[in-house]
MARLUMNU-611480 format. One record per atom (N, C-alpha, C, CB): atom name; y, x, z. Coordinates in nm, 3 decimals, decimal comma. Glycine has a CB too. Layout:
MARLUMNU-611480
<r "CA" <Y X Z>> ...
end
This chain:
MARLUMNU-611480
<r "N" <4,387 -9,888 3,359>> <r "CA" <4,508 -9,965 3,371>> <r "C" <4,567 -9,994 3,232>> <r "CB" <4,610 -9,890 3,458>> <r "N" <4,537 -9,919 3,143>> <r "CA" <4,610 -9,918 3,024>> <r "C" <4,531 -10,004 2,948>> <r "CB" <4,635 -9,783 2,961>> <r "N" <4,394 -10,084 2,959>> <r "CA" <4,341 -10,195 2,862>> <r "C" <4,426 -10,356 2,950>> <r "CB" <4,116 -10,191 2,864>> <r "N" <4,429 -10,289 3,070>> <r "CA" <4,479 -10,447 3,158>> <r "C" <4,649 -10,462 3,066>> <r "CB" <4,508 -10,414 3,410>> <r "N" <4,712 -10,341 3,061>> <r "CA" <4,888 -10,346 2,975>> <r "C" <4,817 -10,402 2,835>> <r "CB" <5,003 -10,140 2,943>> <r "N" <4,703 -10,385 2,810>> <r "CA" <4,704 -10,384 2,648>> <r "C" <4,653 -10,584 2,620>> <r "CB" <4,542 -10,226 2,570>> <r "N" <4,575 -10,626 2,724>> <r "CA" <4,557 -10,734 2,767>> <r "C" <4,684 -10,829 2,739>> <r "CB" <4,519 -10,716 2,895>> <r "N" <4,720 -10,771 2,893>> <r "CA" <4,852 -10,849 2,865>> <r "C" <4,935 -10,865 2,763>> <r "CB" <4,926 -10,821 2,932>> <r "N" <4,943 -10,781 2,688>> <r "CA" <5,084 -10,725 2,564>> <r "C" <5,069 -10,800 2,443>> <r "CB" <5,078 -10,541 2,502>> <r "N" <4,906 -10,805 2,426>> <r "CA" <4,836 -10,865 2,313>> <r "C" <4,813 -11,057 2,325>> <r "CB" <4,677 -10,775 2,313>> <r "N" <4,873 -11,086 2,471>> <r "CA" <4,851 -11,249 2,486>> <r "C" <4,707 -11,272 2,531>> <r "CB" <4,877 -11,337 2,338>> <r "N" <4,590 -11,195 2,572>> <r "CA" <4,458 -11,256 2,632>> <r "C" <4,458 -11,250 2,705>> <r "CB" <4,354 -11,237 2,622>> <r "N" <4,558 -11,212 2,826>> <r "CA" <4,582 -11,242 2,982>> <r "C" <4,712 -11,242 2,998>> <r "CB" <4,523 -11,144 3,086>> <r "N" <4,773 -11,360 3,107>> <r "CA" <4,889 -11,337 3,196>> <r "C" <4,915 -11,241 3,278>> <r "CB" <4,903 -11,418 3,264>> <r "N" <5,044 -11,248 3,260>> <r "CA" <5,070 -11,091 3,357>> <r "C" <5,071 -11,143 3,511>> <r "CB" <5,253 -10,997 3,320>> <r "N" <5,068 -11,256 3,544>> <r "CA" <5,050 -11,258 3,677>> <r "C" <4,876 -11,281 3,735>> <r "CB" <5,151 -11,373 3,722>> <r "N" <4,803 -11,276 3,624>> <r "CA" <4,653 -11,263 3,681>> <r "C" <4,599 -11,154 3,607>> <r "CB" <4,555 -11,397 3,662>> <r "N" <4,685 -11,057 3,634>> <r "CA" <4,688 -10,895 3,580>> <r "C" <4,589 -10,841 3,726>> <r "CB" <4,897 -10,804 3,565>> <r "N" <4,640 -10,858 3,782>> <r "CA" <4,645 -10,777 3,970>> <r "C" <4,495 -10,849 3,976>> <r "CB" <4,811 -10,856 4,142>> <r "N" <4,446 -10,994 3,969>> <r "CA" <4,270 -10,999 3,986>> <r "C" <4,225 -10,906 3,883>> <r "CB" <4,188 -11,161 3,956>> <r "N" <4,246 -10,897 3,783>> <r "CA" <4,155 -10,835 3,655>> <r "C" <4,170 -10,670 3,789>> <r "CB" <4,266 -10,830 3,416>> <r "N" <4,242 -10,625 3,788>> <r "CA" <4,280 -10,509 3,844>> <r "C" <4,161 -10,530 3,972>> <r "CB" <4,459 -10,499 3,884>> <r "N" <4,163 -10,592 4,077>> <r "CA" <4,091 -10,604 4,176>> <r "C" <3,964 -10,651 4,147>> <r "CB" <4,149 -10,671 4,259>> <r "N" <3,890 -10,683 4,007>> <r "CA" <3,782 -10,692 3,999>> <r "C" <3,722 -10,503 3,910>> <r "CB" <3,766 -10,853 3,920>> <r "N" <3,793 -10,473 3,863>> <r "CA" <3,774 -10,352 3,819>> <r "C" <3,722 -10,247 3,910>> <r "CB" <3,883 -10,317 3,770>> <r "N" <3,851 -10,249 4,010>> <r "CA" <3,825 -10,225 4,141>> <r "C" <3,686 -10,212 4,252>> <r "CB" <3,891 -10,308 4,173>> <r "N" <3,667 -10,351 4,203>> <r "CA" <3,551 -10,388 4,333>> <r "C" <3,434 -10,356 4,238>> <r "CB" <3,545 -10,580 4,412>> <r "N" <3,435 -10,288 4,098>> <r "CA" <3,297 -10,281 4,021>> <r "C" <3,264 -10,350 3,945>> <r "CB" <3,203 -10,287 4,075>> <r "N" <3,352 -10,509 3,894>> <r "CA" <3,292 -10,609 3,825>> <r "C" <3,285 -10,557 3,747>> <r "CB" <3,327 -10,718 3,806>> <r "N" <3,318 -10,443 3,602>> <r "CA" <3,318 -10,404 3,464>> <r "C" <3,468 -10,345 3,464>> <r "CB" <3,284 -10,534 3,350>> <r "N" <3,460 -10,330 3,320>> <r "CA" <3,564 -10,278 3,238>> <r "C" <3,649 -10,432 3,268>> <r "CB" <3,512 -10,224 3,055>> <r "N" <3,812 -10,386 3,230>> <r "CA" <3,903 -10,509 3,231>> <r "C" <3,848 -10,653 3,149>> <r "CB" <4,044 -10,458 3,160>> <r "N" <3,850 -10,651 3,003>> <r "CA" <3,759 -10,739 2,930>> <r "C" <3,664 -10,799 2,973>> <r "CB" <3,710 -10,693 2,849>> <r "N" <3,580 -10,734 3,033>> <r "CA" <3,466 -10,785 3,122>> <r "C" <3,438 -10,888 3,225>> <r "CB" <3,440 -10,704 3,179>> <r "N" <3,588 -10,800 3,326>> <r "CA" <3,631 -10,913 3,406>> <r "C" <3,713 -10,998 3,368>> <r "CB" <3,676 -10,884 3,505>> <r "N" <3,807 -10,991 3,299>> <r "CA" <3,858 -11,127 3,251>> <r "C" <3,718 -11,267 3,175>> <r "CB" <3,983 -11,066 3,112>> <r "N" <3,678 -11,217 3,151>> <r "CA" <3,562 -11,291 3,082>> <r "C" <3,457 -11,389 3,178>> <r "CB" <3,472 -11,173 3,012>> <r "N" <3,436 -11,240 3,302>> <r "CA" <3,376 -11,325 3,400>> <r "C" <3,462 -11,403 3,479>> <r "CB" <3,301 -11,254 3,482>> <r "N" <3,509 -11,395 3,492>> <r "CA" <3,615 -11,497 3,590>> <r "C" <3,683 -11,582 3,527>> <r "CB" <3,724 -11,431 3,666>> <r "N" <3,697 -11,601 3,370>> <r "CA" <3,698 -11,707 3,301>> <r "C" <3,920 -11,680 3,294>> <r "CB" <3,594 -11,873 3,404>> <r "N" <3,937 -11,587 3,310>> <r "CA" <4,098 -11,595 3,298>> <r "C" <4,148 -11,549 3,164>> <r "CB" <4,173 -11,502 3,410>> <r "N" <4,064 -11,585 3,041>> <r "CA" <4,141 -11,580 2,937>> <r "C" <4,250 -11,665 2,853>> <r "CB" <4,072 -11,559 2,881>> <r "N" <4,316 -11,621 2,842>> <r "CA" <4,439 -11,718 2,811>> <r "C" <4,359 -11,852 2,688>> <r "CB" <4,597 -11,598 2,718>> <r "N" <4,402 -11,925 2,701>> <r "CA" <4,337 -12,055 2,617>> <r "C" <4,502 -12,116 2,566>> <r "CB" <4,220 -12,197 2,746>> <r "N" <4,494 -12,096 2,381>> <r "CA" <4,577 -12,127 2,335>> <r "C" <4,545 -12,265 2,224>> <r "CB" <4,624 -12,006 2,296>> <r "N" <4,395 -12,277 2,168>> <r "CA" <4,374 -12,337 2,126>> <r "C" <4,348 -12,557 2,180>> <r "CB" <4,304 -12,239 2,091>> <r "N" <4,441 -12,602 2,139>> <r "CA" <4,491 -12,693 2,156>> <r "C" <4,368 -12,784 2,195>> <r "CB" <4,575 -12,719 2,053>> <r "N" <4,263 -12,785 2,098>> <r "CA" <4,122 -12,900 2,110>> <r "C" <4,044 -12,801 2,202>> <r "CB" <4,015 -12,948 1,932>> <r "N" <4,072 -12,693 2,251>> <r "CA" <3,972 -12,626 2,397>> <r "C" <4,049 -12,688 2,510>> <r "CB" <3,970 -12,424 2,425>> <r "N" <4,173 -12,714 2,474>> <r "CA" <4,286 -12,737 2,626>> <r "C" <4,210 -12,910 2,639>> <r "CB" <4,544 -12,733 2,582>> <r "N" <4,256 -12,943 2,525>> <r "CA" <4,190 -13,113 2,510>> <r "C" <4,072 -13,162 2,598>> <r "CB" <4,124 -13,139 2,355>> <r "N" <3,963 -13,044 2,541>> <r "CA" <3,808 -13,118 2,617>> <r "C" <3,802 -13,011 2,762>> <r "CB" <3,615 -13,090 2,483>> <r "N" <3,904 -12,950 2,754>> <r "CA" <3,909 -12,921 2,940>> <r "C" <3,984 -13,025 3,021>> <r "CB" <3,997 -12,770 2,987>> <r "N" <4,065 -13,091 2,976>> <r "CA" <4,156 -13,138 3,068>> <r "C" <4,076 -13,292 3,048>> <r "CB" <4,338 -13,113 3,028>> <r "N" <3,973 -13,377 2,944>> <r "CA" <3,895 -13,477 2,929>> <r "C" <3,794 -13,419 3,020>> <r "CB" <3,857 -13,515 2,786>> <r "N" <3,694 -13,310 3,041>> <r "CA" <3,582 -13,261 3,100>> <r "C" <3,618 -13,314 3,266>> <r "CB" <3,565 -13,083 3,068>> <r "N" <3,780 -13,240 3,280>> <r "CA" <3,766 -13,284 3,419>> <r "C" <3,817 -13,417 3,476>> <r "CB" <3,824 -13,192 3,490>> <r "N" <3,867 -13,476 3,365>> <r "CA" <3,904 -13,570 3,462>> <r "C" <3,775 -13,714 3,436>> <r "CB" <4,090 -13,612 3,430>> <r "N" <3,669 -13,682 3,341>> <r "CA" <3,549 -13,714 3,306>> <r "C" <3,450 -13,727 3,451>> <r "CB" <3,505 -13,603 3,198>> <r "N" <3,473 -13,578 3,549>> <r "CA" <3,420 -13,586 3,680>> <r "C" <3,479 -13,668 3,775>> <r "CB" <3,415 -13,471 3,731>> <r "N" <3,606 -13,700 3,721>> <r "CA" <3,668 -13,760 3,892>> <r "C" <3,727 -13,926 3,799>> <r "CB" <3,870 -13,613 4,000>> <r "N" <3,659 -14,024 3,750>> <r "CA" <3,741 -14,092 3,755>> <r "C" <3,823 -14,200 3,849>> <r "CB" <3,710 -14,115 3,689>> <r "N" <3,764 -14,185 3,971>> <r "CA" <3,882 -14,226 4,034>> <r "C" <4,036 -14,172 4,041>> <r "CB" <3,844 -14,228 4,139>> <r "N" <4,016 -14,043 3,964>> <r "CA" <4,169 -13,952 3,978>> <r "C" <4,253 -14,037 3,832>> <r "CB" <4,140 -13,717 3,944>> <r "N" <4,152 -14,019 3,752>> <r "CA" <4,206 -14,106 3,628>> <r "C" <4,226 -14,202 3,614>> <r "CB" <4,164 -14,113 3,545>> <r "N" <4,184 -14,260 3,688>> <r "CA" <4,206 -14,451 3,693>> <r "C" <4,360 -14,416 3,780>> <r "CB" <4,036 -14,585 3,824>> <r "N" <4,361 -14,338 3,818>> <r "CA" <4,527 -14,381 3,964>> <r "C" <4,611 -14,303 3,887>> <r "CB" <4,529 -14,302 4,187>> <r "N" <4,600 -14,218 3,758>> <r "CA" <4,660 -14,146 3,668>> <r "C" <4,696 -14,273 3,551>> <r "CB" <4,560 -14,016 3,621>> <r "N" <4,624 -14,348 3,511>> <r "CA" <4,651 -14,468 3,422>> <r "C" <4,716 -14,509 3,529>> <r "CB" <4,535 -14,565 3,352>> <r "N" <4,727 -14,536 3,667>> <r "CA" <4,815 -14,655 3,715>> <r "C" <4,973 -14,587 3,711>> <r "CB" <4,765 -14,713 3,888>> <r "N" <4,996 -14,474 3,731>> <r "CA" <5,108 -14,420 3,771>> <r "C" <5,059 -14,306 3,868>> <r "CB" <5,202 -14,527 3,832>> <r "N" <4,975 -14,287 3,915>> <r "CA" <4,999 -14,202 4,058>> <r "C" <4,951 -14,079 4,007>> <r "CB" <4,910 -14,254 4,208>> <r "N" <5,075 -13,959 3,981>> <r "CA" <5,026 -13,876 3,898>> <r "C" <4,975 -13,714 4,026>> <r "CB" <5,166 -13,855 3,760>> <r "N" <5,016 -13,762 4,125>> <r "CA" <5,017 -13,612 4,190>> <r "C" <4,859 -13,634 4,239>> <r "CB" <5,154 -13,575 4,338>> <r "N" <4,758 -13,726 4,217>> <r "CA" <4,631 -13,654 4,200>> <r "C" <4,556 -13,594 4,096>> <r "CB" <4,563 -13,715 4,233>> <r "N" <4,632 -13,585 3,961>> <r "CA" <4,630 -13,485 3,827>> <r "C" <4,571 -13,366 3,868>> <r "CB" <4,778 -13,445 3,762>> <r "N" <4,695 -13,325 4,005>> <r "CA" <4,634 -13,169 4,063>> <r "C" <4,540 -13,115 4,069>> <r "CB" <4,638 -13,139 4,160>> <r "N" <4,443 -13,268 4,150>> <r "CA" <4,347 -13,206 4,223>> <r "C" <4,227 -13,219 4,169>> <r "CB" <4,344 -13,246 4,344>> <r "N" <4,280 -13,284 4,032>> <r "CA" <4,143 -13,277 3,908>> <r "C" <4,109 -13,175 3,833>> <r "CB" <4,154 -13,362 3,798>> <r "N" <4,210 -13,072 3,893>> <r "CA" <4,192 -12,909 3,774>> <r "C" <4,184 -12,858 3,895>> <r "CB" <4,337 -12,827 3,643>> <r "N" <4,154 -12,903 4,016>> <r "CA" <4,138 -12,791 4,094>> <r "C" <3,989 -12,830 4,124>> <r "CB" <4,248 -12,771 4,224>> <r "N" <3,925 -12,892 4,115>> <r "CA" <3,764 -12,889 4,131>> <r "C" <3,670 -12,807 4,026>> <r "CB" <3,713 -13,039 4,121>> 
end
């Protein structure tokens, strides 16, 4: 429990996706680090990683992006959720 506080404290995880890191520990995935890693929940601060994630996905859906250039922004959502 005390690398998941040290996680959090240090900024490489949110404290509200504290409790998965916890429930993958749990279920055997590894050490905390481990599972944050596998499950991909490390905090991302660097600006040009945020960039070619948020280009990557909307790269898959451009019909979401074309109705995002028109105005219609509440299918944005459902381009970070694929």
């Amino acid at each position: 429990m005390g690398e998941v506080v040290a996680l959090v404290e240090s900024g490489a995880l949110k404290d509200r996706l504290a409790r998965q890191v916890v429930e993958g520990v749990i279920a055997g995935e590894g050490s905390p680090a481990e599972v944050v890693a596998a499950r991909g929940l490390e905090v991302v601060s660097d600006d040009g990683a945020l960039i070619a994630a948020v280009d990557a996905a909307l790269a898959q859906q451009p019909d979401v992006l074309e109705k995002i250039r028109e105005g219609v922004d509440q299918d944005l959502g459902r381009a970070f959720r694929s």
